[in-house]
C-alpha positions as CSV (number, residue, x, y, z in Angstrom):
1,X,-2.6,-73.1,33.2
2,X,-1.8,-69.6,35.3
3,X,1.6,-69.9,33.7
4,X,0.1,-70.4,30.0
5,X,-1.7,-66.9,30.8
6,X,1.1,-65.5,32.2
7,X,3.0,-66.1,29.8
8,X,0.6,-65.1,27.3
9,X,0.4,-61.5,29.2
10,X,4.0,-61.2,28.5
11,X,3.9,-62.1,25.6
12,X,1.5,-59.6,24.5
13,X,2.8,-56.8,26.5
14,X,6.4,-57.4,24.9
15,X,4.9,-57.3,21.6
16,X,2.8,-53.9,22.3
17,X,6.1,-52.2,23.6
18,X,7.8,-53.8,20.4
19,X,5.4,-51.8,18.8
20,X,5.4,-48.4,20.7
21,X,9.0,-48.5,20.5
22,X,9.0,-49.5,16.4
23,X,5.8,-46.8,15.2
24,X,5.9,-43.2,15.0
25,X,4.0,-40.9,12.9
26,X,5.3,-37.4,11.2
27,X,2.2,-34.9,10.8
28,X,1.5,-32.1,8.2
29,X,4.1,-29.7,10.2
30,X,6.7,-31.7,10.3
31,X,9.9,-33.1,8.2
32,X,11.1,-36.5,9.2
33,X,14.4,-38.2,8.8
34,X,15.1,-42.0,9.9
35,X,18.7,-42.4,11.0
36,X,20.8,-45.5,12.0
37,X,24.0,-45.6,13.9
38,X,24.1,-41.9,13.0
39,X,23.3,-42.2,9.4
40,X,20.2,-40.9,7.8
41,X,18.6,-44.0,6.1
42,X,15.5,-42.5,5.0
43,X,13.7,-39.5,4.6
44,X,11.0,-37.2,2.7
45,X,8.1,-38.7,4.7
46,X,4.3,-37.8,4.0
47,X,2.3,-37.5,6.6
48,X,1.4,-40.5,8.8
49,X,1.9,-43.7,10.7
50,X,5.8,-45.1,10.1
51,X,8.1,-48.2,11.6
52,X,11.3,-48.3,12.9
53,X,13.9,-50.9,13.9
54,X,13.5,-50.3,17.8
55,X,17.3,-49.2,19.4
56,X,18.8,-49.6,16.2
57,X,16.8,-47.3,14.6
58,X,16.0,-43.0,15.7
59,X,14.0,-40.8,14.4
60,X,15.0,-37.0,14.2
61,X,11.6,-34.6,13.7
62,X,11.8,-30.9,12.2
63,X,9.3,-27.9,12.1
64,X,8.4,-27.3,8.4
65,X,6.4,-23.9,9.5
66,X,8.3,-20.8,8.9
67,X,10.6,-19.2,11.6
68,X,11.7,-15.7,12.0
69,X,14.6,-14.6,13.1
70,X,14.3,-10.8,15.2
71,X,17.5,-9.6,15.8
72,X,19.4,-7.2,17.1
73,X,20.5,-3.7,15.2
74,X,23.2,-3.9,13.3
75,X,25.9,-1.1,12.9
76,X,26.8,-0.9,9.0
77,X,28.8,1.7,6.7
78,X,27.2,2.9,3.5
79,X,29.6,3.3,0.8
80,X,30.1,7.3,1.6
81,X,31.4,5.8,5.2
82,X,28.3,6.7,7.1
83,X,27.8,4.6,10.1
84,X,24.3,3.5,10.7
85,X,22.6,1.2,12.6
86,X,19.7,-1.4,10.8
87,X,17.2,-3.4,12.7
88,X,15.6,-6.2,10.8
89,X,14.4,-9.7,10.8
90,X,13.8,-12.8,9.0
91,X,11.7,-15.1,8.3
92,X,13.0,-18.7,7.5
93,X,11.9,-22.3,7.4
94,X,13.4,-26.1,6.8
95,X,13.1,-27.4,3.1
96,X,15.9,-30.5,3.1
97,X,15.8,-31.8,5.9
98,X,19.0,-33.9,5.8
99,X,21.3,-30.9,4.8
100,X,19.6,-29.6,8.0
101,X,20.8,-32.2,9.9
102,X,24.1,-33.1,8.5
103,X,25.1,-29.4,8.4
104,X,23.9,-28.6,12.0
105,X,23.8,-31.7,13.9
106,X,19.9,-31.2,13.4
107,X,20.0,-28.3,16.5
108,X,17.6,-25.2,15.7
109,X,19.5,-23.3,17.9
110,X,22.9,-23.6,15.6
111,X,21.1,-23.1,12.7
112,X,19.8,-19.2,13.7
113,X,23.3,-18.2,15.0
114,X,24.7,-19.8,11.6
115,X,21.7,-17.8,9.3
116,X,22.8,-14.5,11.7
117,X,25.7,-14.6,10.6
118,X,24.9,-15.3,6.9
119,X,22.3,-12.4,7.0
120,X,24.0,-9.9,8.9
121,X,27.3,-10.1,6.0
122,X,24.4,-9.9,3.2
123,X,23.0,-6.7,5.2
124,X,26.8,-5.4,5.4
125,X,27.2,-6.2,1.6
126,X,24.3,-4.1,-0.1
127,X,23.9,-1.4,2.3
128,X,28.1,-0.6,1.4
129,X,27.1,-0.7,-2.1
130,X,24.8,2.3,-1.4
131,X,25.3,6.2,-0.2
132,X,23.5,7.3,2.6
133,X,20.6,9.0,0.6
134,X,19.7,5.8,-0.5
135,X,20.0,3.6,2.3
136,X,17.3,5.7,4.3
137,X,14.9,6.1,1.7
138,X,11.8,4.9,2.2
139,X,12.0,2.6,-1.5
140,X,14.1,-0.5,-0.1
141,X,12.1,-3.1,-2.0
142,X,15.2,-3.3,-4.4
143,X,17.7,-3.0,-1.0
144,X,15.6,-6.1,0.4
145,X,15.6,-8.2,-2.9
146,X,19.0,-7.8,-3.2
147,X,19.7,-8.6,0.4
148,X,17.8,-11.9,0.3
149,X,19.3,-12.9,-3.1
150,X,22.9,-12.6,-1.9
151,X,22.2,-14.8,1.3
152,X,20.1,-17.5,0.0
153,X,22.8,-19.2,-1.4
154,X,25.1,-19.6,1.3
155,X,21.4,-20.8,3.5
156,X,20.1,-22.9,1.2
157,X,23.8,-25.2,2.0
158,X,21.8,-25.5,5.3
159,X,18.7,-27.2,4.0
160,X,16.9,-23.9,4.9
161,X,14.9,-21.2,2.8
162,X,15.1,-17.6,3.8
163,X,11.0,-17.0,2.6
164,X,11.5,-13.4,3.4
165,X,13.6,-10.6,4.7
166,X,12.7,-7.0,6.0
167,X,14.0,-3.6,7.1
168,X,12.4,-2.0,9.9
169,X,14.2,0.8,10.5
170,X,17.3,2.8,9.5
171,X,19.1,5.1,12.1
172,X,22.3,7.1,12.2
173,X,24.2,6.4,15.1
174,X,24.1,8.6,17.9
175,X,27.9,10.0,17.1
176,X,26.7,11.2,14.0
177,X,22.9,11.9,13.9
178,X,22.8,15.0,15.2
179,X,25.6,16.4,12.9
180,X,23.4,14.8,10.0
181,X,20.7,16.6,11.0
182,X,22.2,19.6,11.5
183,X,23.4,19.0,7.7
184,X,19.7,18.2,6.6
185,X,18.5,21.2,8.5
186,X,21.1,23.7,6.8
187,X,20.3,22.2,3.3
188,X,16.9,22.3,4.0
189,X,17.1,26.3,5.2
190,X,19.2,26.9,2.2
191,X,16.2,25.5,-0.3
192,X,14.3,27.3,1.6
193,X,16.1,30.8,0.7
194,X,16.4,29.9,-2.7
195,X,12.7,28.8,-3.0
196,X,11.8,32.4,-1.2
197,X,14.2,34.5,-3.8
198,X,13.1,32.7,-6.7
199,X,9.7,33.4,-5.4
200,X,10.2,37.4,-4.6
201,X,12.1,37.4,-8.1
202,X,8.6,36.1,-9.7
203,X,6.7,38.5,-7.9
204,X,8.8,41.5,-8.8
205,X,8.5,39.9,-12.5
206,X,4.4,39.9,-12.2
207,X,4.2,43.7,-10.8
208,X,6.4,45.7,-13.5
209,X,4.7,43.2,-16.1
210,X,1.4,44.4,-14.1
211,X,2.6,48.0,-13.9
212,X,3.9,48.1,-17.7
213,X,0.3,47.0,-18.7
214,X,-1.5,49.9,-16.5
215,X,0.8,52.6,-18.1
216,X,0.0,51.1,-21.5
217,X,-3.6,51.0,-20.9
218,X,-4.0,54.2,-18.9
219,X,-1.7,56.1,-22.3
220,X,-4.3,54.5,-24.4
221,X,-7.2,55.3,-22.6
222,X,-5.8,58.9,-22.4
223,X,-5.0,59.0,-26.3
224,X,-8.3,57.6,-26.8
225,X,-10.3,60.1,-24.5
226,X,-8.2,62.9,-26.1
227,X,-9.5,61.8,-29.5
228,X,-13.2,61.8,-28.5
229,X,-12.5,65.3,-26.5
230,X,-11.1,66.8,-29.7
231,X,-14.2,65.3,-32.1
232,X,-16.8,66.8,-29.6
233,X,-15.0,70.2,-29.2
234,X,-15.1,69.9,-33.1
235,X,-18.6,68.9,-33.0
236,X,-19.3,71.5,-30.7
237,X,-17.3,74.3,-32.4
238,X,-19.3,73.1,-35.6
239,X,-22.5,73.5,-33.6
240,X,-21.7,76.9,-32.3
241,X,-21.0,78.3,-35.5
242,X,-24.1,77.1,-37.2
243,X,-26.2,78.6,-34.5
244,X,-24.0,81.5,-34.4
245,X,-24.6,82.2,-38.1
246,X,-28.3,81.2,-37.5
247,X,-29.5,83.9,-35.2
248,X,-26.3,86.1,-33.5
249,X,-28.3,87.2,-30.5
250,X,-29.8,83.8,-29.5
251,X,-26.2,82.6,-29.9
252,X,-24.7,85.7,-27.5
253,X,-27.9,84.9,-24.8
254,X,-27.2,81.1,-24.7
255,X,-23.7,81.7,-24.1
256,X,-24.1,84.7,-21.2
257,X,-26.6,81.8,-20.0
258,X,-24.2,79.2,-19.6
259,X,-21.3,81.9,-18.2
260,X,-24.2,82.9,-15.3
261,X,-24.4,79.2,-14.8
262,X,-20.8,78.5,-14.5
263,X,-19.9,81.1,-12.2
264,X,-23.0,81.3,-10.1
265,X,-23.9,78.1,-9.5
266,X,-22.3,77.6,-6.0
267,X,-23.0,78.4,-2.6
268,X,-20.5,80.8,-1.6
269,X,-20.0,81.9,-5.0
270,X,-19.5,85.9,-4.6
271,X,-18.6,88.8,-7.6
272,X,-17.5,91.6,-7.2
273,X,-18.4,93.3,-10.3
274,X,-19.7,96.9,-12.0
275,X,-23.6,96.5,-11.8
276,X,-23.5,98.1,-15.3
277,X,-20.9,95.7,-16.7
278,X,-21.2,94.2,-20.0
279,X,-21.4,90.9,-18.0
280,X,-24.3,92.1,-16.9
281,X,-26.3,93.2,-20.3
282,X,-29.0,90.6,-20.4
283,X,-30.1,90.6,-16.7
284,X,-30.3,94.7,-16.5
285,X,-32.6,95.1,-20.0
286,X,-35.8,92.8,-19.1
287,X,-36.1,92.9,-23.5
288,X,-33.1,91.0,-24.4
289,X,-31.6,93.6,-26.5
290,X,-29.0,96.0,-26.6
């Protein structure tokens, strides 16, 4: 009877480590491929709860989330011969997961040197296809694109998907930066001279435009005041004459008036005149007359 149970024990325990050793499950994350005697004998799983032939049967287990690859700056030429240096990365992920394997033994590792290499000779590629001037302008979205479509061919032989690819920066090398810059600065000083004559050329421009227009407008007003000057002294003339012919000796008083007036009329004013002088005539005989 104790050996019935025993055996029954053993029986039972065999059969749950038959089990442990045949299921396995593949999750949401995950690609799955089943392989026997080195061979892949199934894959594409869904997620879940699979068997295996214990020892005969392994099963190999891939992330399907994406992966990035950060590496190290790269020293490229751009097609003018400019040595630079690029730092990007790249982002990546497993789509076929048997390519994977059969192309890199299934080891993560192999695959990121392999897509290094694949990346960096795309990054070579496009930035020699492109001066200087537009290798370190700030609009790479076209650089990038074409970056990513000349190395997703040669990745996609891995079973992998290169999902996206960036620049971070651009540099010069230190060898040349500084005689770049020197460069930038002395095009940048020579804009500057041409922006500041072309500016002093417009200014000179504006003040004999301005000047021209004063002389013009002071000439008119001048012709124009003459005019008026010469119509009142008409006017005036006209005046005179018909109160001349009018009454004579109102005509002579009014204008001995207005010469009192003129040369009396200031402090410090001093004459040194004949007290009997003809200028004289209407303020020596208190009756006006002669």
């Amino acid at each position: 009877m104790k050996n019935s149970k025993f055996m029954v024990i053993v029986v039972l325990g065999l059969v749950f480590v038959v089990i442990g050793l045949s299921a396995f499950t593949v999750n949401e994350r995950e690609l799955a491929i089943k392989l026997q005697v080195g061979q892949v004998v199934q894959a594409n799983y869904e997620p879940g709860l699979y068997f295996k032939i214990p020892v005969i049967q392994t099963v190999r287990k891939f992330s399907s989330q994406i992966l990035k690859i950060d590496d190290a700056p790269q020293n490229i030429f751009t097609l003018d011969r400019t040595e630079m240096t690029v730092d990007f990365f790249v982002k990546w992920r497993i789509v076929d997961e048997v390519s994977f394997y059969t192309s890199t033994g299934g080891s993560q590792f192999v695959a990121i040197e392999r897509l290094r290499e694949i990346v960096k000779n795309s990054v070579v590629t496009e930035f020699g296809k492109r001066s200087t001037t537009e290798a370190i302008s700030l609009e790479r979205v076209e650089l990038m694109r074409d970056m990513l479509a000349t190395a997703r061919p040669t990745a996609k032989g891995l079973g992998v998907e290169l999902v996206d690819f960036r620049v971070k920066q651009v540099e010069f090398v230190a060898s040349v930066r500084e005689a770049v810059y020197l460069q930038m600065r002395e095009e940048r000083a020579r804009i500057a001279t041409e922006t500041r004559a072309e500016g002093s050329e417009a200014a000179e421009l504006i003040r004999s435009t301005a000047d021209k227009d004063r002389t013009i407008l002071l000439a008119d007003a001048y012709r124009d005041g003459q005019l008026i000057r010469g119509e009142g002294d008409a006017r005036a003339a006209e005046i005179y004459a018909s109160a001349y012919q009018k009454d004579a000796e109102f005509y002579a008083f009014y204008r001995s008036i207005q010469a009192y007036k003129n040369s009396m009329g200031k402090p410090g004013d001093l004459l040194v005149l004949d007290p009997n002088n003809e200028f004289f005539r209407y303020l020596n005989q208190s009756s006006g007359k002669q």
